[in-house]
C-alpha positions in Angstrom: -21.1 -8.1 32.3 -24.5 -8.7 33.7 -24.3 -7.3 37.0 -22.0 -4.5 38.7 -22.0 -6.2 41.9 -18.3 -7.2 43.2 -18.1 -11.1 43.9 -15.6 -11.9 46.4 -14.0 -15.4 46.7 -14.6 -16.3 50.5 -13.6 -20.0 50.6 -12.1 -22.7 48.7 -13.8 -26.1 49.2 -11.0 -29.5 48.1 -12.5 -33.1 47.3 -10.6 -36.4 46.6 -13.0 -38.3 44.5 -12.7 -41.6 43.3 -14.6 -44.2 41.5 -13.2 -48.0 41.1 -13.3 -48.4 37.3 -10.1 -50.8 37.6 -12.8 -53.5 38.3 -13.8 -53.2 35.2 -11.0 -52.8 33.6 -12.6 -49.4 31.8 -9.5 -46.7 30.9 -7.2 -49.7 30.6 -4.3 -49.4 28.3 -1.0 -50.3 27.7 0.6 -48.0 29.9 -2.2 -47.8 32.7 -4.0 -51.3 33.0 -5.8 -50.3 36.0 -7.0 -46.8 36.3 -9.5 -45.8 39.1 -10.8 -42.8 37.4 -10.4 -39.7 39.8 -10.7 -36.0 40.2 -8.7 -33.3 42.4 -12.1 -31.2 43.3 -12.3 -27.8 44.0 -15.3 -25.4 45.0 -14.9 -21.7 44.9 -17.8 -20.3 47.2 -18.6 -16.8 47.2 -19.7 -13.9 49.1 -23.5 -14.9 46.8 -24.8 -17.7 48.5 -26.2 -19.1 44.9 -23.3 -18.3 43.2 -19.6 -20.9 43.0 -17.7 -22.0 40.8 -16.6 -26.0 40.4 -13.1 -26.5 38.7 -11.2 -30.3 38.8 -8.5 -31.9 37.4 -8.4 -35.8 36.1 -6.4 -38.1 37.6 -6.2 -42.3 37.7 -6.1 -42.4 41.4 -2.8 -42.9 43.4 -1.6 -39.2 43.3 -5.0 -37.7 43.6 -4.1 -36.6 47.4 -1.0 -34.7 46.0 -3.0 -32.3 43.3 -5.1 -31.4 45.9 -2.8 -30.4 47.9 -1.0 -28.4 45.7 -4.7 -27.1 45.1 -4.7 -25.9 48.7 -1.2 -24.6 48.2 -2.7 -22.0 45.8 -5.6 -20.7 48.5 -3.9 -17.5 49.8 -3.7 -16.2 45.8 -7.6 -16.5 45.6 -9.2 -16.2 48.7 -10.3 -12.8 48.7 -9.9 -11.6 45.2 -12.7 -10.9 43.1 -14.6 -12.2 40.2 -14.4 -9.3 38.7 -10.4 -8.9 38.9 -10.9 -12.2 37.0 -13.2 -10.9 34.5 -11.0 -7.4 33.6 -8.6 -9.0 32.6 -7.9 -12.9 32.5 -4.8 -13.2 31.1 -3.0 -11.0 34.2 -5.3 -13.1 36.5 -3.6 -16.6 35.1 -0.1 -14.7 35.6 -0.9 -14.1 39.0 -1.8 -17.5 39.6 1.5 -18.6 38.0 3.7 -16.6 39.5 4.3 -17.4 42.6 8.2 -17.8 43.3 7.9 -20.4 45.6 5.5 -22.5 44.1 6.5 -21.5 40.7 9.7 -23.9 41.2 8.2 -26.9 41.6 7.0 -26.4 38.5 7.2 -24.6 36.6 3.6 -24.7 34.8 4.2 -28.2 34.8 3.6 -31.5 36.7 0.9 -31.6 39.7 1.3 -28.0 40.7 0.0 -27.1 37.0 -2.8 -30.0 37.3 -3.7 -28.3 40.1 -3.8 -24.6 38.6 -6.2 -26.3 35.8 -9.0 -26.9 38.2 -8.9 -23.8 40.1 -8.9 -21.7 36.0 -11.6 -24.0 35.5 -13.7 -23.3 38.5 -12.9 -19.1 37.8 -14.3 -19.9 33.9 -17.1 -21.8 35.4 -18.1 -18.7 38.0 -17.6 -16.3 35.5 -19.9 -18.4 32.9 -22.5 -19.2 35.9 -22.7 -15.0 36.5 -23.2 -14.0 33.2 -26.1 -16.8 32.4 -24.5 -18.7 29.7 -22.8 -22.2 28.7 -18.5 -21.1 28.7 -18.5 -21.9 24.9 -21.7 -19.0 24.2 -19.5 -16.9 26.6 -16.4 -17.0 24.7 -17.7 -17.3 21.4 -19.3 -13.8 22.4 -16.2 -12.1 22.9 -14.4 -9.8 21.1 -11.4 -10.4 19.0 -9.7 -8.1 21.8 -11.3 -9.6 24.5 -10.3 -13.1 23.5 -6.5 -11.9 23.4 -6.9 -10.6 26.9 -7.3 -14.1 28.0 -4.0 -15.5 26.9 -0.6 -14.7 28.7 1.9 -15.0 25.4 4.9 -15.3 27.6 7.1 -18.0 25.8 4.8 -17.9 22.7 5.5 -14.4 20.4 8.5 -16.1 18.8 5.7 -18.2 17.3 2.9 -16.0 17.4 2.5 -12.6 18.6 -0.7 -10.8 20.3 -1.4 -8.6 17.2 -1.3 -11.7 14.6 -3.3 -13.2 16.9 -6.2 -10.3 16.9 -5.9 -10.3 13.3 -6.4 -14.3 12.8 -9.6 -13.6 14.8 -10.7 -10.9 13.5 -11.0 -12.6 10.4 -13.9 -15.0 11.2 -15.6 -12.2 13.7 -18.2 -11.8 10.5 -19.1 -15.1 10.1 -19.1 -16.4 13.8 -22.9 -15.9 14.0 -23.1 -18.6 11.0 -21.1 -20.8 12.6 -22.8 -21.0 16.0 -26.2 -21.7 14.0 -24.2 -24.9 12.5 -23.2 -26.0 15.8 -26.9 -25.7 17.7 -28.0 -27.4 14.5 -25.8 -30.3 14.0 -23.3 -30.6 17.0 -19.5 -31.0 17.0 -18.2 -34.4 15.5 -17.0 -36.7 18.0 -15.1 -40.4 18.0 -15.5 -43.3 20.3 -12.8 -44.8 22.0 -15.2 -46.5 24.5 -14.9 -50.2 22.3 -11.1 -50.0 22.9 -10.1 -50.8 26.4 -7.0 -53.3 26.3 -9.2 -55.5 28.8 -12.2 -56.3 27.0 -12.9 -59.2 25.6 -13.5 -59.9 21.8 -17.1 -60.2 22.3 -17.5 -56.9 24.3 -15.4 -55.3 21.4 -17.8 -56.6 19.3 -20.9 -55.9 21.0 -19.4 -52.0 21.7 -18.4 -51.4 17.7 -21.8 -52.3 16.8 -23.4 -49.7 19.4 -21.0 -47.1 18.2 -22.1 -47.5 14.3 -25.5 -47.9 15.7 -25.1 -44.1 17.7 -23.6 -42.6 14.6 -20.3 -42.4 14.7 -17.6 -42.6 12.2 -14.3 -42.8 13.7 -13.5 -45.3 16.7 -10.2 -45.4 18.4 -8.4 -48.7 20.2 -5.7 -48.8 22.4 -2.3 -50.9 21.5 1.4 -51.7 22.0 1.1 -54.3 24.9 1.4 -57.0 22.3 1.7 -57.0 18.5 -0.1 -60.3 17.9 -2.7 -59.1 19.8 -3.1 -55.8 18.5 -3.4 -56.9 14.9 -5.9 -59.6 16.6 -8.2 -56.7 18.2 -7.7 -54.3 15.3 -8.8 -56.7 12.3 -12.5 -57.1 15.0 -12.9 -53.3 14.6 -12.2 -53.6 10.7 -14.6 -56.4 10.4 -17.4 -54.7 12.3 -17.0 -51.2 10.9 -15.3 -51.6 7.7 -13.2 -50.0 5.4 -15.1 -46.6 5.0 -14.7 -45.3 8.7 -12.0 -44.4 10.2 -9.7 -46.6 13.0 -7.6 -44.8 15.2 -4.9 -45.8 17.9 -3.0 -44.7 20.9 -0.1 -46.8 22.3 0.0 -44.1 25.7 3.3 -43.3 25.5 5.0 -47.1 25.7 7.3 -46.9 22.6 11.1 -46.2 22.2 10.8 -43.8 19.0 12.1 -46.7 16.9 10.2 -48.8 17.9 7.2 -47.0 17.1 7.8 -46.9 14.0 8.7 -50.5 13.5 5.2 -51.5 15.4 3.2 -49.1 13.3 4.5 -50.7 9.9 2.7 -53.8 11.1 -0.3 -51.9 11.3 -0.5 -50.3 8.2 -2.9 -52.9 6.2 -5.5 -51.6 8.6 -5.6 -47.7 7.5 -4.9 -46.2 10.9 -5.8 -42.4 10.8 -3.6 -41.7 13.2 -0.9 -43.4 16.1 -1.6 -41.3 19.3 1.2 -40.7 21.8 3.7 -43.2 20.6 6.5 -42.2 22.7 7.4 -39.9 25.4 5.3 -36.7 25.6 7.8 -34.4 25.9 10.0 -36.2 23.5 9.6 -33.5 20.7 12.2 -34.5 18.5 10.9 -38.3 18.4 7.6 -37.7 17.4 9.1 -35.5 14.5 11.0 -38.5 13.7 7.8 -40.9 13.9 6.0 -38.1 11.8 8.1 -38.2 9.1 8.5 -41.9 8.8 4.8 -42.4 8.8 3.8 -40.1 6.7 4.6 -42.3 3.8 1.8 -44.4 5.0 -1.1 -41.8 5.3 -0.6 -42.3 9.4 -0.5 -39.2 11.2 0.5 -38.4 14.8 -1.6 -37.4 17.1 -0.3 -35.9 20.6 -0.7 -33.4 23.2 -2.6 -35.7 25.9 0.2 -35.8 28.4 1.2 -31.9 27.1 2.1 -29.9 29.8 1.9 -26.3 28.2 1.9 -24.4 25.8 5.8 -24.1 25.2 5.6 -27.8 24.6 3.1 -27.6 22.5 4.7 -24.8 20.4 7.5 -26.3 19.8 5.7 -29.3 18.5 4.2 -27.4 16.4 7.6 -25.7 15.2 9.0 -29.1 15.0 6.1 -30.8 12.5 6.2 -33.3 15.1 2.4 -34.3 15.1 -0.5 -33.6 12.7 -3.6 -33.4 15.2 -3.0 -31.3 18.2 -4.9 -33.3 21.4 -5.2 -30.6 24.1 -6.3 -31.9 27.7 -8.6 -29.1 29.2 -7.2 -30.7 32.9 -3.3 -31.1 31.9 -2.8 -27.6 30.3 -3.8 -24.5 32.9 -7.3 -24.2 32.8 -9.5 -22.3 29.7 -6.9 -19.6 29.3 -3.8 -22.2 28.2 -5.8 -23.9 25.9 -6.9 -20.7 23.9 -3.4 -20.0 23.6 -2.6 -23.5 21.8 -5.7 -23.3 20.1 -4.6 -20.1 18.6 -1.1 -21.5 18.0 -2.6 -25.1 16.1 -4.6 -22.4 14.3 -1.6 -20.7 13.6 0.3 -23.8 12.0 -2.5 -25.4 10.5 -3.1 -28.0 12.8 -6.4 -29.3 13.7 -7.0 -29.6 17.3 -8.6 -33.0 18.5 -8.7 -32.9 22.3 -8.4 -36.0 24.6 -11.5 -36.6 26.6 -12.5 -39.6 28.9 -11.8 -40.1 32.5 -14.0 -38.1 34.8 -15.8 -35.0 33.8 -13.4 -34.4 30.8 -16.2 -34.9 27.8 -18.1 -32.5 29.4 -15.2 -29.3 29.5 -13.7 -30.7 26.1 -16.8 -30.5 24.4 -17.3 -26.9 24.9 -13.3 -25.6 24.0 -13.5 -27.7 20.6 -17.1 -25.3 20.1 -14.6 -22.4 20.7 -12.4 -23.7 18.3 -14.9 -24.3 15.8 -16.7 -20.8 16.2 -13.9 -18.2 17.2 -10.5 -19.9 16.3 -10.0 -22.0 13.4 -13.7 -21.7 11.3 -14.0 -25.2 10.4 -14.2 -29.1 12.0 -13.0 -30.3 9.1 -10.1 -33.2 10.1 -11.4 -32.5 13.9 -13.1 -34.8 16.6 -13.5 -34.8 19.7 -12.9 -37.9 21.7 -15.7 -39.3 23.9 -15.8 -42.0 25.7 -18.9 -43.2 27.6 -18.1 -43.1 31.5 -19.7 -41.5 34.5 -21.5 -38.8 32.9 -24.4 -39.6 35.7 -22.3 -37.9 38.1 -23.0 -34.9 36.3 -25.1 -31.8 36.9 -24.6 -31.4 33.3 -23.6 -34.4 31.7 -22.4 -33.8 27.6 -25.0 -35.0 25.3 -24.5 -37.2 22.2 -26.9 -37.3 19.6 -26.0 -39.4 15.6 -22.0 -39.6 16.8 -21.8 -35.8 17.8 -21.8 -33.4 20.8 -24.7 -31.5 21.7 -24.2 -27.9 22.3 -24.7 -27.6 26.2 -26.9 -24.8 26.7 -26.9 -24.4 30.5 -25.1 -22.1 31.8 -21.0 -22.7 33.3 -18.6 -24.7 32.2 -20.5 -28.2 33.2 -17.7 -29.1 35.5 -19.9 -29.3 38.4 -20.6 -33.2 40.0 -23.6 -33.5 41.9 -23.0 -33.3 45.5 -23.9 -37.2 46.4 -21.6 -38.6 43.7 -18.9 -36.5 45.7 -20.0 -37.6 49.1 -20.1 -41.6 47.8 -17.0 -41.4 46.0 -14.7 -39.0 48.4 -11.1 -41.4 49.2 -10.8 -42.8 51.5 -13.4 -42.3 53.4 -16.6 -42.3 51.3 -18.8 -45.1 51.6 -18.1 -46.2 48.1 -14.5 -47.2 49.8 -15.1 -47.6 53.1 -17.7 -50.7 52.2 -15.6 -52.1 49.6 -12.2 -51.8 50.9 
């Protein structure tokens, strides 16, 4: 800790921010076709006029309203309390957050009411990262083993994995972490493009956007299906013929299949290599994507899932079931930083690489910095592991991510680059921003 000073939370400042993307058609898939990407906004100010922390969630606009709401529902646990409660010990802080009875059942830990517990985790690991001087990965990656542990509340998890094989599964990289963060500032983390896959776009813009991905370096580009067969196989044989045979296609249906029928579809599919089917059915149909796993797996095809994953007991039991092969934690979806070590830990645990969603606002930029985690504290390696990026609204960014030959460049400022730069949030704020209020 850099300075013994107490840091008191005085205020909690909530934004609805929108931006129109539906107009063009960017985030479309089978399941959404007309997302206006959005963010529930939260600013924790403190008693240090030059020191707050920015947290938000990711939303596709309708429904935005309700997670800030539920944001404000969460005020009288934080307003007050200390950074350095926080800091002692994270894991009890994230219980307390969690554990209020009355807002505890309309979850619980799931739905908005956990979207809305994301963003305010993410603004706490933002302040604390924005204190100490460094980017959240460095700050993580410079914990110890124990430290790391005292982040995670295992309620729900020690039938799969308990605190003390936990400690020892870290302690066994601790030697070569140093190693590791040289690689990253060196080279990066490997990410994939989804940005040439929108189901709107036209064949020439699908074109046009494959060749600027092999152009930027990247290696694996993923497309989004299951509106219509024909023209899946259509839109999948342009990526083949513009990329080839020696990188990697992936794709995501969002969730629009029967568990059947997601198998049936993906057997059409096959002559193209798919590396993986992403959330081909329900999200918190377990059992079906076990079933899909299995069937595929014949064909090379894994499943990918975890996008729509709503915490860690999901993800667990996924994990118990074999029901996917790469683990796609949403730093938004899941309860802030501290969730997502927990099922980075558990993925670890099982094998499973982890190969988080990213897109919509602001999510690059958190994502890229818990796959560095991953990479440097958790699991050792990025072999079999991307990290999605798509190419929207970065600008709005104090720190937008950085992509440099196809991979993510280690942020070095410090926090947890969640915060949006205060005239995006003005322009954009529903419904009364002038971004809406001109073009409504």
């Amino acid at each position: 800790m850099s300075s013994s000073k107490v840091t008191t939370i005085t205020e909690v400042t909530i934004d609805d921010v929108r931006f129109p993307t539906s107009k063009q058609l960017d985030g479309s898939d089978a399941m959404s076709p007309d997302p206006d990407y959005s963010s529930a906004y939260l600013i924790l100010h403190t008693d240090n006029p030059s020191l707050e922390g920015h947290g938000h969630s990711f939303t596709i606009g309708r429904g935005t309203e309700i997670i800030c709401t539920a944001i404000k529902a969460h005020t009288h646990l934080i307003v007050g309390r200390t950074l350095e409660e926080f800091i002692s010990n994270p894991g009890a802080f994230w219980r307390h957050l969690t554990s209020d009875s009355q807002l505890r059942w309309i979850g619980p830990e799931k739905g908005a009411i956990h979207l809305a517990l994301g963003a305010i985790v993410n603004a706490f690991w933002d302040l604390y990262a924005k204190r100490e001087g460094k980017p959240l990965w460095r700050l993580i990656s410079d914990f110890t083993p124990e430290e790391f542990i005292k982040c995670i509340d295992f309620r729900y998890m020690t039938d799969a994995l308990r605190p003390e094989e936990a400690l020892e599964m870290l302690k066994k990289l601790e030697s070569t972490k140093a190693e590791r963060i040289k690689q990253l500032e060196e080279r990066g983390y490997p990410a994939y493009t989804t940005s040439a896959g929108w189901l709107g776009y036209s064949d020439d813009k699908i074109r046009r956007l494959c060749r600027e991905a092999l152009t930027e370096g990247f290696t694996h580009l993923k497309i989004k299906v299951g509106r219509d067969l024909d023209d899946d196989i259509r839109r999948i044989k342009i990526i083949r013929e513009e990329i080839g045979y020696d990188r990697r296609v992936m794709v995501d249906a969002n969730q629009v299949w029967d568990v059947d029928q997601a198998i049936e579809w993906m057997k059409h599919l096959v002559e193209f290599q798919p590396y993986w089917i992403e959330e081909p059915t329900s999200p918190d149909d377990i059992l079906g994507h076990a079933k899909i796993s299995q069937a595929l797996r014949q064909y090379n095809i894994g499943v990918a899932t975890g996008e729509h994953g709503m915490n860690r007991t999901l993800f667990k039991q996924m994990l118990q079931a074999n029901a996917l092969q790469f683990c796609q934690i949403d730093s938004c979806r899941l309860g802030g930083v501290n969730e997502v070590l927990a099922v980075l830990l558990l993925a670890a645990k099982f094998n499973v690489p982890v190969c988080p969603h990213a897109g919509g606002v602001g999510l690059c930029e958190l994502v890229q910095h818990l796959s560095m985690i991953d990479f440097i504290v958790v699991s050792g390696t990025w072999e079999n592991r991307i990290t999605e990026f798509v190419d929207h609204l970065h600008e709005h960014f104090e720190d937008p991510c950085r992509i440099h030959n196809g991979r993510y460049v280690a942020p070095n400022k410090a926090g947890y680059s969640t915060q949006m730069k205060d005239e995006s949030r003005k322009q954009y704020s529903f419904p009364n921003g002038p971004m809406w209020t001109t073009n409504s």
